[in-house]
C-alpha positions in Angstrom: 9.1 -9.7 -19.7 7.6 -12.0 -22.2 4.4 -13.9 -22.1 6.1 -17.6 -21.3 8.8 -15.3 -18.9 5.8 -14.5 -16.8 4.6 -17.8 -17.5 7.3 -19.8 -15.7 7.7 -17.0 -12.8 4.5 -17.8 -12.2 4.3 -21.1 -12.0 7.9 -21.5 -10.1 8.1 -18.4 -8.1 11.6 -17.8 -9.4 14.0 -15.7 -7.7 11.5 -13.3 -5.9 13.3 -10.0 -4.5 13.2 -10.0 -0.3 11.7 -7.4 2.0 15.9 -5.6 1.9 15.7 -5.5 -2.0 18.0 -8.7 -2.6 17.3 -11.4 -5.0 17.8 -14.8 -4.7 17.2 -18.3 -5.2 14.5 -19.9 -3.3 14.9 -22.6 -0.8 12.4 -25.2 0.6 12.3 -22.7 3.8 11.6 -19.6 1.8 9.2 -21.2 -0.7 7.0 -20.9 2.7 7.6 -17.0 3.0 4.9 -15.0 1.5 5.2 -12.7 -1.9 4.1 -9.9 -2.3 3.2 -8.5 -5.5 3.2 -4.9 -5.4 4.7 -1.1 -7.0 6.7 0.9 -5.3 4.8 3.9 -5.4 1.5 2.4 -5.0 -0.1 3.9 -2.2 -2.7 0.9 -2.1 0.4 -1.7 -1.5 2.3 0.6 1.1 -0.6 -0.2 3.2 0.4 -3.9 3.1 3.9 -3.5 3.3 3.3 -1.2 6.8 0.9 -4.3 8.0 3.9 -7.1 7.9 6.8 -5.0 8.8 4.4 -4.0 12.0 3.8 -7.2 12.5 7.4 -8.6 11.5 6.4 -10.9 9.1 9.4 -11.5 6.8 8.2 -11.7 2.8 9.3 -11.4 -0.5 8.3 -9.0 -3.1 7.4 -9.5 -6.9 7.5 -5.9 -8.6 4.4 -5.1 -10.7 4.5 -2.3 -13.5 1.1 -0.8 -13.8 1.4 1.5 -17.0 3.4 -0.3 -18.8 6.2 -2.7 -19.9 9.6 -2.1 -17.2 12.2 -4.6 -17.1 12.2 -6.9 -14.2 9.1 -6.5 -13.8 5.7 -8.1 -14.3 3.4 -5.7 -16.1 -0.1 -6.1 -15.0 -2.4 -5.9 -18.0 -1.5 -9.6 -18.8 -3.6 -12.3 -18.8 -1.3 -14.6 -16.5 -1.6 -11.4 -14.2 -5.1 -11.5 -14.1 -4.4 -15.5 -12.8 -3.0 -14.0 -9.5 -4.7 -10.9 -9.4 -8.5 -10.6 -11.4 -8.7 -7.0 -11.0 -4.8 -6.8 -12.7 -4.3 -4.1 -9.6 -1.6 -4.4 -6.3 -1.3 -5.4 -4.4 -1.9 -8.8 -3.8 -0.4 -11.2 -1.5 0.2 -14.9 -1.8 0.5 -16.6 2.0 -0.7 -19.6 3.5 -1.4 -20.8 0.3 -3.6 -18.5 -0.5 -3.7 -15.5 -2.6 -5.9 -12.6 -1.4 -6.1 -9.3 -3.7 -7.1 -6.2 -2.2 -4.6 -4.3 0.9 -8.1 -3.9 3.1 -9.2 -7.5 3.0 -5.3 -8.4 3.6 -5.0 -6.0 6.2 -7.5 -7.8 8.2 -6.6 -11.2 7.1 -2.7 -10.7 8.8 -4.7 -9.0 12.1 -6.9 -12.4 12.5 -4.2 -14.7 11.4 -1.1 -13.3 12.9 -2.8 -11.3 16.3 0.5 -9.8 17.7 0.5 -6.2 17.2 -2.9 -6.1 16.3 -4.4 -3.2 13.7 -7.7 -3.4 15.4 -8.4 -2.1 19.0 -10.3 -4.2 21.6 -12.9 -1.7 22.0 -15.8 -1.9 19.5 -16.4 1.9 19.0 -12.7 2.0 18.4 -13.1 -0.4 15.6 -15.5 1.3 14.1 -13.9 4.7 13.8 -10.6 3.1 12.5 -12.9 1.3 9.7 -14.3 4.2 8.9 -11.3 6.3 8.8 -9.9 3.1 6.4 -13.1 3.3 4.4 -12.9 7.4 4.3 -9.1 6.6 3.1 -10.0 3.6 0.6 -12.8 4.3 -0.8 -13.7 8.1 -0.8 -10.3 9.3 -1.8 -7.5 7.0 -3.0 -9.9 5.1 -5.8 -10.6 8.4 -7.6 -6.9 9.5 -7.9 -5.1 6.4 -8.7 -3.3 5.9 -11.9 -5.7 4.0 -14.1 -8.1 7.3 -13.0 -5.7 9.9 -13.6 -4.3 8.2 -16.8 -8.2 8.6 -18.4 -8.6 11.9 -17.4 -5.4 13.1 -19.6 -2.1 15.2 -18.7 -4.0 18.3 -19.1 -6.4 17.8 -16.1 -5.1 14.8 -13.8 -3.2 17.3 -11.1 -6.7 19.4 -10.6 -8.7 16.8 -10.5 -6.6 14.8 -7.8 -6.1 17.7 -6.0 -9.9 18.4 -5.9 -10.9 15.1 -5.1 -8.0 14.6 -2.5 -8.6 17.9 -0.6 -12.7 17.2 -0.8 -11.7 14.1 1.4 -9.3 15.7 3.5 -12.0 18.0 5.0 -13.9 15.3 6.4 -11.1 13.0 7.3 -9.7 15.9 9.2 -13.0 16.3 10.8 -13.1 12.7 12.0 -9.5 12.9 13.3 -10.3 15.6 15.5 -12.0 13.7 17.8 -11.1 10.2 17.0 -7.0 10.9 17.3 -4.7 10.6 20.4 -1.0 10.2 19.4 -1.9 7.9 16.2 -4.9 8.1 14.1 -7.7 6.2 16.7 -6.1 6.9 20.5 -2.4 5.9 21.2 -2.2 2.8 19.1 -1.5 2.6 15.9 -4.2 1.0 13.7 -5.1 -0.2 9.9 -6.0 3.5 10.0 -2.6 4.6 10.7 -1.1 2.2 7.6 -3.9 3.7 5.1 -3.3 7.6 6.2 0.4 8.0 5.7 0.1 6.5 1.9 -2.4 9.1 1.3 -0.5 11.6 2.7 2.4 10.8 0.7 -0.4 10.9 -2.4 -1.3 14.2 -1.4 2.2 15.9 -1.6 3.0 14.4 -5.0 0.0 15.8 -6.4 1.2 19.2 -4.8 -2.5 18.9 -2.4 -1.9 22.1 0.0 -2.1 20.7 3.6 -2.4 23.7 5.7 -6.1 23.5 6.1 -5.5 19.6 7.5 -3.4 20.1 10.6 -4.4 16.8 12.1 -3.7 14.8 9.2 0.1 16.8 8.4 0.5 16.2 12.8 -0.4 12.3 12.2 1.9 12.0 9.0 4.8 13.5 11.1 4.3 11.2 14.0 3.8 8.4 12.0 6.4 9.4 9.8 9.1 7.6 12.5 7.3 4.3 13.1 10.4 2.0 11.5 7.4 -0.2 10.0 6.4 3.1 8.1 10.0 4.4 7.1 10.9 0.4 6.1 7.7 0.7 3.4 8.5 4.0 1.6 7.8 4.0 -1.9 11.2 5.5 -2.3 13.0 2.6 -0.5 11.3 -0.1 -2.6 13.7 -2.7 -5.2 11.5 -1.4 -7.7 11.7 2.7 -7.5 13.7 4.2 -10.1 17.5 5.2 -9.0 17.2 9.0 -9.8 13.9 8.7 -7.1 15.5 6.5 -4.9 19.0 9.0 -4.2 16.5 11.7 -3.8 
């Protein structure tokens, strides 16, 4: 997409893909809906995606390539990127007007804006052990095997080092879930922790992470695995994922 391409998306919002992968002129009504800018396999923007189908908020999505040029797509390293998002990451989501730029902070935006099926439990020590399962999640493991990391660190060495750095954080989230789980992540209801460990999980098997030692987290995954706000997010069901990933 060239520069004044992404320009006039930008400014217009023009023909955004939906939530079921269609595009399509905007209306008046759907100008309202919010957009999503995210990449399919992005672990960091399948948090989001979990958040508003759980809470059945209808949006739109704007696919975002991270590497590298892809046709119809917006490739982050741009600087009318950087005008939605200044860290040129996903996701970010543009609703109520606003746009808001990192899947924690939107997490808890949608739980205080939009309370129905909240992500948060009532009681406090709850709270705390889903934010720090969220915070063992988001910044202890994902940030040091994400692309942009992985990318620096060559073809030669990524898989070990993602493996190592994965696992290392698996031990002690599997230590916190042993007392902290019921049925989901924190007790019987599903939580910001449950839409942050499922994307990690799903990071873990595609960097080939053994999870035999972890038999919490592979118990949570496979619960989780059938919550249809979960299934509905899947990297692999996403407008954007390649078709030889997608029939897989």
């Amino acid at each position: 997409m060239s520069t004044s391409t992404l320009r006039q998306f930008l400014a217009k919002r023009l023909l955004p893909v939906t939530a079921s992968g269609n595009s399509r002129s905007m209306s008046s009504s759907a100008a309202a809906k919010p957009v999503l800018y995210a990449m399919y396999a992005s672990s960091c923007s399948w948090r989001v995606r979990i958040a508003l189908n759980l809470k059945q908020i209808p949006y739109d999505i704007q696919s975002i390539s991270l590497l590298k040029p892809v046709p119809d797509t917006v490739f982050s390293n741009t600087d009318e990127y950087r005008k939605v998002n200044p860290m040129q990451q996903v996701p970010a989501l543009h609703i109520d007007g606003h746009t808001l730029c990192d899947s924690v902070a939107i997490m808890h935006y949608l739980d205080e804006t939009r309370p129905s099926n909240p992500l948060l439990p009532h009681d406090a020590l709850q709270r705390a052990k889903v934010r720090e399962i969220v915070q063992i999640i988001c910044s202890g493991i994902q940030p040091l095997q994400n692309a942009a990391v992985l990318t620096q660190i060559g073809k030669e060495k990524y898989l070990p080092w993602a493996q190592q750095w994965i696992s290392r954080g698996f031990r002690g989230l599997e230590q916190v879930l042993a007392s902290s789980a019921g049925k989901y992540s924190v007790g019987d209801a599903f939580t910001m922790a449950d839409c942050c460990l499922v994307p990690q999980v799903f990071n873990a098997r595609r960097y080939e992470v053994d999870l035999e030692p972890y038999p919490n987290i592979v118990r949570l995954e496979r619960e989780l695995s059938a919550v249809p706000a979960i299934s509905a997010g899947h990297p692999l069901r996403q407008p954007d994922c390649p078709p030889e990933l997608a029939s897989k």
